[in-house]
C-alpha positions as a Markdown table, in Angstrom:
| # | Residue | x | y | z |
|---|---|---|---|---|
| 1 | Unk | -44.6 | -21.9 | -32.1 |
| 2 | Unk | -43.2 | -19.2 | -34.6 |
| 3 | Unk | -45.0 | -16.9 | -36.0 |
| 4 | Unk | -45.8 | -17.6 | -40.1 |
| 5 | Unk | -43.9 | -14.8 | -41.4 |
| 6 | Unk | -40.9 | -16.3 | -39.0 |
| 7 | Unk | -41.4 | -19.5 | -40.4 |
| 8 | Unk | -41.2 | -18.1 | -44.1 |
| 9 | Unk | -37.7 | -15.9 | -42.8 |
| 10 | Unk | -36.4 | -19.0 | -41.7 |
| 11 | Unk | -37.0 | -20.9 | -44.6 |
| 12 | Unk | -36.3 | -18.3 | -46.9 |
| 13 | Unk | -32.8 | -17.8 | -45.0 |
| 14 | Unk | -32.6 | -21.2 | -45.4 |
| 15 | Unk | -32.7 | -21.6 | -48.5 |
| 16 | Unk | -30.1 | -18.6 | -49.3 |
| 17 | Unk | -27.5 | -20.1 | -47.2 |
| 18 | Unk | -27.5 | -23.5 | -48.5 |
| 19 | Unk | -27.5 | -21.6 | -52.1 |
| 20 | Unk | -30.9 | -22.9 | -53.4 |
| 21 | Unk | -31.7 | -19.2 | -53.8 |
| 22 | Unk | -28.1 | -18.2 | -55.9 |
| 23 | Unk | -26.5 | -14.3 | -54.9 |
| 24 | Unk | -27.9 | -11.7 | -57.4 |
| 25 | Unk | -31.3 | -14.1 | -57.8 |
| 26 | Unk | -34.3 | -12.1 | -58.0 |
| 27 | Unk | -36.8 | -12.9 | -55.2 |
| 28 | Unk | -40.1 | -12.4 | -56.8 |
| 29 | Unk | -43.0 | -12.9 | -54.3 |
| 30 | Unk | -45.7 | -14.3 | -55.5 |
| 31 | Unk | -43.1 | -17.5 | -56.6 |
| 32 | Unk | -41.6 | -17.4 | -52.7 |
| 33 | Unk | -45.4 | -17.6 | -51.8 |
| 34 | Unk | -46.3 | -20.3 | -53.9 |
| 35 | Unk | -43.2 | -22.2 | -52.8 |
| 36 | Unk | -43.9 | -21.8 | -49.4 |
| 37 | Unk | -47.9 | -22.2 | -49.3 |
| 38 | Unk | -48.6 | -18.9 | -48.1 |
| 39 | Unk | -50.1 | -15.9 | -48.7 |
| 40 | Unk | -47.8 | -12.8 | -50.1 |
| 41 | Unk | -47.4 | -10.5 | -47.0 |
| 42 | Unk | -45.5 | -12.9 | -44.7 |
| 43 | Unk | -43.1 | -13.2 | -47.8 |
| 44 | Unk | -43.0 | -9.3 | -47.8 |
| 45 | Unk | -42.3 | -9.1 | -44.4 |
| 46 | Unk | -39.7 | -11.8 | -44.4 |
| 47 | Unk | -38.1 | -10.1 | -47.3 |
| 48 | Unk | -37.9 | -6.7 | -45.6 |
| 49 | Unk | -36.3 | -8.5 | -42.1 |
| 50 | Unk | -33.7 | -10.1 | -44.5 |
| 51 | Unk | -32.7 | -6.3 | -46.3 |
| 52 | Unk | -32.3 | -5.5 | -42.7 |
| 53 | Unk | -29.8 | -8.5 | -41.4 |
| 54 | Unk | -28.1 | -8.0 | -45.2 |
| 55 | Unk | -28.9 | -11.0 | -46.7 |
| 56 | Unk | -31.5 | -9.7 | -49.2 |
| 57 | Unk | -31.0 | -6.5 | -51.6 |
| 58 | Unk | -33.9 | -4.1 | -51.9 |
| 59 | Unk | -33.9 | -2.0 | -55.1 |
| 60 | Unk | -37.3 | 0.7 | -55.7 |
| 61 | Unk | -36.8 | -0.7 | -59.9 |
| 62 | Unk | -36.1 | -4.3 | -59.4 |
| 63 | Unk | -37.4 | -5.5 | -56.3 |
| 64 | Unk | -35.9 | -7.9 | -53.8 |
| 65 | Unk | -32.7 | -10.0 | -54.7 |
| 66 | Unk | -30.2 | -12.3 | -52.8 |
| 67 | Unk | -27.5 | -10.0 | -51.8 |
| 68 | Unk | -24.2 | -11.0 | -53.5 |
| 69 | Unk | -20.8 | -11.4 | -51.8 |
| 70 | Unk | -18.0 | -10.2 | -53.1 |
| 71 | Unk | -14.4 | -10.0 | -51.5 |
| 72 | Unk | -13.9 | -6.9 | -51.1 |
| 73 | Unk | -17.6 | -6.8 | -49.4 |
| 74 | Unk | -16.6 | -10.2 | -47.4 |
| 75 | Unk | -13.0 | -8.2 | -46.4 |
| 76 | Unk | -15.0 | -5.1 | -45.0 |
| 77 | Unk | -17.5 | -8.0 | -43.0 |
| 78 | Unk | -14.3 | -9.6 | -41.6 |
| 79 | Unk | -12.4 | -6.5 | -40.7 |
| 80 | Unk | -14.9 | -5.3 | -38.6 |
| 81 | Unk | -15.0 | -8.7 | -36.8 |
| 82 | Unk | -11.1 | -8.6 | -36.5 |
| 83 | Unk | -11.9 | -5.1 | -34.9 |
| 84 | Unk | -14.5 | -6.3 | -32.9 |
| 85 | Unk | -15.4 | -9.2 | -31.7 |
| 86 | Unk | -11.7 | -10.1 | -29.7 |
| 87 | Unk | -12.0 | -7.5 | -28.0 |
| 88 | Unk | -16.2 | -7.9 | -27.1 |
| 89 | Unk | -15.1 | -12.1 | -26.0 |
| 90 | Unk | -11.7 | -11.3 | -24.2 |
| 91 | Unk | -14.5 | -8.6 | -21.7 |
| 92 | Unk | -17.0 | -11.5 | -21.6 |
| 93 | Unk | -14.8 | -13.8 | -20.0 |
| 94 | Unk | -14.0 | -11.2 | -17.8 |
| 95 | Unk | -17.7 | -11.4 | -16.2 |
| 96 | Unk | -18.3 | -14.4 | -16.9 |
| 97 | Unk | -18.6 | -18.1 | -16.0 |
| 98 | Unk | -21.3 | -19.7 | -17.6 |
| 99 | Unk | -20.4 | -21.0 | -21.2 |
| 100 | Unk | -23.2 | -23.1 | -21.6 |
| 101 | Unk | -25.1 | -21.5 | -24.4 |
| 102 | Unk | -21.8 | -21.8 | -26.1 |
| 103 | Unk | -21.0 | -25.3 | -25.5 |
| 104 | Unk | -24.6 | -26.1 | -26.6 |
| 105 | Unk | -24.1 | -24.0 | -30.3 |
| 106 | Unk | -20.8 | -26.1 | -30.7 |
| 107 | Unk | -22.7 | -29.1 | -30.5 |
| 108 | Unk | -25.4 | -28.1 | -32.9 |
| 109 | Unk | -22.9 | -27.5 | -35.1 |
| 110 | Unk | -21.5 | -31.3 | -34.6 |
| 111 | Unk | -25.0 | -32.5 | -35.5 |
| 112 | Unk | -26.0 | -30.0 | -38.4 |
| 113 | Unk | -27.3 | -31.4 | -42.0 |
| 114 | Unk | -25.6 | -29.0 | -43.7 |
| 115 | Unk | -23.6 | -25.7 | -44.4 |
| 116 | Unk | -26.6 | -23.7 | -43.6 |
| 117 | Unk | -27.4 | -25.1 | -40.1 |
| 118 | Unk | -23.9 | -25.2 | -39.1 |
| 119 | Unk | -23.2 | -21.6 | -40.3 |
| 120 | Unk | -26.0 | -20.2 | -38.0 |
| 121 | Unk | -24.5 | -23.0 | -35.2 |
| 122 | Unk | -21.4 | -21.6 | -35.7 |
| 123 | Unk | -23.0 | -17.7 | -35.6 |
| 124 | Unk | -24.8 | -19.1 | -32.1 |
| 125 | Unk | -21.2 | -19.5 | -30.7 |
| 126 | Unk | -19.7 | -16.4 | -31.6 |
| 127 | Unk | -22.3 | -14.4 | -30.3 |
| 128 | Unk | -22.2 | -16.3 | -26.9 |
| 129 | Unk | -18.6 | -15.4 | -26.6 |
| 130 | Unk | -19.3 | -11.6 | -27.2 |
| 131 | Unk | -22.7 | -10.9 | -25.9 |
| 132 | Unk | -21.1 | -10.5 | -22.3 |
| 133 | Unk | -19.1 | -8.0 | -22.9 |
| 134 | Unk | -20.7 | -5.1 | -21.3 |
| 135 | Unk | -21.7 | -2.4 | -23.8 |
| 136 | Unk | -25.3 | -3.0 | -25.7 |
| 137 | Unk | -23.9 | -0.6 | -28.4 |
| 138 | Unk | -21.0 | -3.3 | -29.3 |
| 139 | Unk | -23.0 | -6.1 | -29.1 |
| 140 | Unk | -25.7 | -4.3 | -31.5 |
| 141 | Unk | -22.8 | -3.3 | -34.1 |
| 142 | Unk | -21.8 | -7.8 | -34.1 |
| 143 | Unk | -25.4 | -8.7 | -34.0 |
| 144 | Unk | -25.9 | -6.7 | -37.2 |
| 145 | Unk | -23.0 | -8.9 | -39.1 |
| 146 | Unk | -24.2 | -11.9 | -38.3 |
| 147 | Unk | -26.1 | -13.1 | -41.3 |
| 148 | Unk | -23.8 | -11.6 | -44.3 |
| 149 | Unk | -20.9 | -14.0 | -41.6 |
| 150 | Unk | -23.5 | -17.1 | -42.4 |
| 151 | Unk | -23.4 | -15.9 | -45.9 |
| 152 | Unk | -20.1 | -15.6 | -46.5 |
| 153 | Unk | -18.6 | -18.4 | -44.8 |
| 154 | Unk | -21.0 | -20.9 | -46.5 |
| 155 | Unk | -20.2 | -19.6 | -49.5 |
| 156 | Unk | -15.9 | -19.9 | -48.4 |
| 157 | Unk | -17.0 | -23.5 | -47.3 |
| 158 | Unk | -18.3 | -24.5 | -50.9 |
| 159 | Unk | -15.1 | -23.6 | -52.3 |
| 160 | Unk | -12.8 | -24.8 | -50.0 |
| 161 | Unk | -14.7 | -27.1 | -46.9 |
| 162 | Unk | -12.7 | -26.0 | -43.8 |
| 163 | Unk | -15.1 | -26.3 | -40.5 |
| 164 | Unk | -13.9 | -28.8 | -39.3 |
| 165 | Unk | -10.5 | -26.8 | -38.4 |
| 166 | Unk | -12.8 | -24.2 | -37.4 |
| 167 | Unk | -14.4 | -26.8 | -35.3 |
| 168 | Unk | -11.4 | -27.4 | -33.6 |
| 169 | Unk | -10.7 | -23.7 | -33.1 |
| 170 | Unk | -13.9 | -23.0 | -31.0 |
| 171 | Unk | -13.1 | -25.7 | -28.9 |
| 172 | Unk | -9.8 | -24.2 | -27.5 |
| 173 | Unk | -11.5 | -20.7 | -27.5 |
| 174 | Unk | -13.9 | -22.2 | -25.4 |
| 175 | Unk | -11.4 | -24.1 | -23.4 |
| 176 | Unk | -9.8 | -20.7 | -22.7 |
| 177 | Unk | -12.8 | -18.9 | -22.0 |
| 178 | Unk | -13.8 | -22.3 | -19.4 |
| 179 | Unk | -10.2 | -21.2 | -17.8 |
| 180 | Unk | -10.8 | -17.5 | -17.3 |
| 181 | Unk | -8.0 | -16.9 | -19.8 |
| 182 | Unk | -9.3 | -12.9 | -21.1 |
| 183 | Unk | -6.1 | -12.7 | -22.9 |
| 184 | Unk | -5.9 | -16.2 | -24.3 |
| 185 | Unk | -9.4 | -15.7 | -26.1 |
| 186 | Unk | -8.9 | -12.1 | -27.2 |
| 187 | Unk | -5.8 | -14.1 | -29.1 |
| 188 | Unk | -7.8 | -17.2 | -30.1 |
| 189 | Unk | -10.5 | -15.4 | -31.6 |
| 190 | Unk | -8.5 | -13.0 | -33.8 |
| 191 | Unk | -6.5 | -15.3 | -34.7 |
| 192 | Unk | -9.8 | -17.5 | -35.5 |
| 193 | Unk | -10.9 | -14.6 | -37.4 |
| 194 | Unk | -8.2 | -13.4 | -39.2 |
| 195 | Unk | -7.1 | -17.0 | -40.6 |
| 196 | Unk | -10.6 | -17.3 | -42.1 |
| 197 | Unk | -9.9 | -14.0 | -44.2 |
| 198 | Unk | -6.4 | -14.5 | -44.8 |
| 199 | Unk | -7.4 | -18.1 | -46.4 |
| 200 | Unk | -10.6 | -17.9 | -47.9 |
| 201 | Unk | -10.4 | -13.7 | -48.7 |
| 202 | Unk | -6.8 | -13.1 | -49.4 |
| 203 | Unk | -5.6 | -8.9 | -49.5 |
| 204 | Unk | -3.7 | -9.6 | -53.0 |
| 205 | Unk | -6.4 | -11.8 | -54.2 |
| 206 | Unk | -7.1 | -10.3 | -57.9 |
């Protein structure tokens, strides 16, 4: 069973990704508390995990607020991916024949109720596909992007709704991964990647 100030995280992250709590929101404790039934110091502690993964702004003058996503913020989060994460899958596959855990994430994200839980499905996947790869230090630098990813692509999805290509994407990096095909899902995945950005985060985009 999770701990209560994991319970309030989750719900709070919840909450941010399906856009109940908007980007630039204040996040005022003793309301969060309230909300949630609990006391103010899980909601502290949630709050300071969140500044941590980048989904929540800490300012000394104004307190806690939902971090806001611009494009040129979502570029930098999707550049370093592009950088990345091909490389961190295409070594995976390398070592590596049990894609379980990431056949299991693209079926969460099948059944999810909504943008949130398939965002953090999704996020499930991508870090099965890179957490192989060999160096801690790599998979520290992706595990750190993961919730401004969730925040960003729900965000791209209210816009313009677009998983369901994604959807199929996964499925033949998987396939390639399921083949021992290194080169294959180095390609796949930055191509994944890039297409995401390109559409939803254009270079000459304002």
């Amino acid at each position: 069973m999770p701990s209560r100030t994991e319970a309030v995280l989750e719900a709070i992250k919840h909450a941010i990704l399906i856009g109940e709590l908007k980007p630039g929101q204040a996040l005022v404790e003793t309301e969060l508390a309230a909300g949630l039934g609990v006391s103010k110091t899980p909601v502290r502690e949630a709050l300071k995990t969140l500044a941590g993964t980048g989904l929540v702004v800490m300012s000394p003058y104004r307190g806690a607020s939902v971090r806001a996503i611009d494009r040129g913020h979502a570029r930098c989060i999707y550049d370093m991916r592009l950088l990345l994460e091909p490389v961190a899958a295409g070594r995976t596959v390398t070592g590596h024949t049990d894609w379980s855990s990431a056949r299991r994430a693209l079926e969460a994200a099948d059944r999810a109720a909504d943008a949130a839980e398939r965002s953090l499905a999704n996020r499930a996947f991508h870090r099965a596909m890179y957490v192989g790869c060999g160096n801690p230090l790599l998979v520290r630098t992706l595990d750190d992007l993961r919730d401004q990813t969730a925040l960003v692509s729900t965000a791209a999805w209210a816009r313009r709704p677009s998983w369901e290509g994604e959807a199929a994407e996964h499925l033949a990096i998987l396939g390639a991964a399921e083949s021992g095909d290194a080169e294959g899902v180095r390609d796949l995945m930055r191509s994944h990647i890039g297409s995401f950005l390109a559409r939803n985060f254009p270079e000459n985009d304002g």
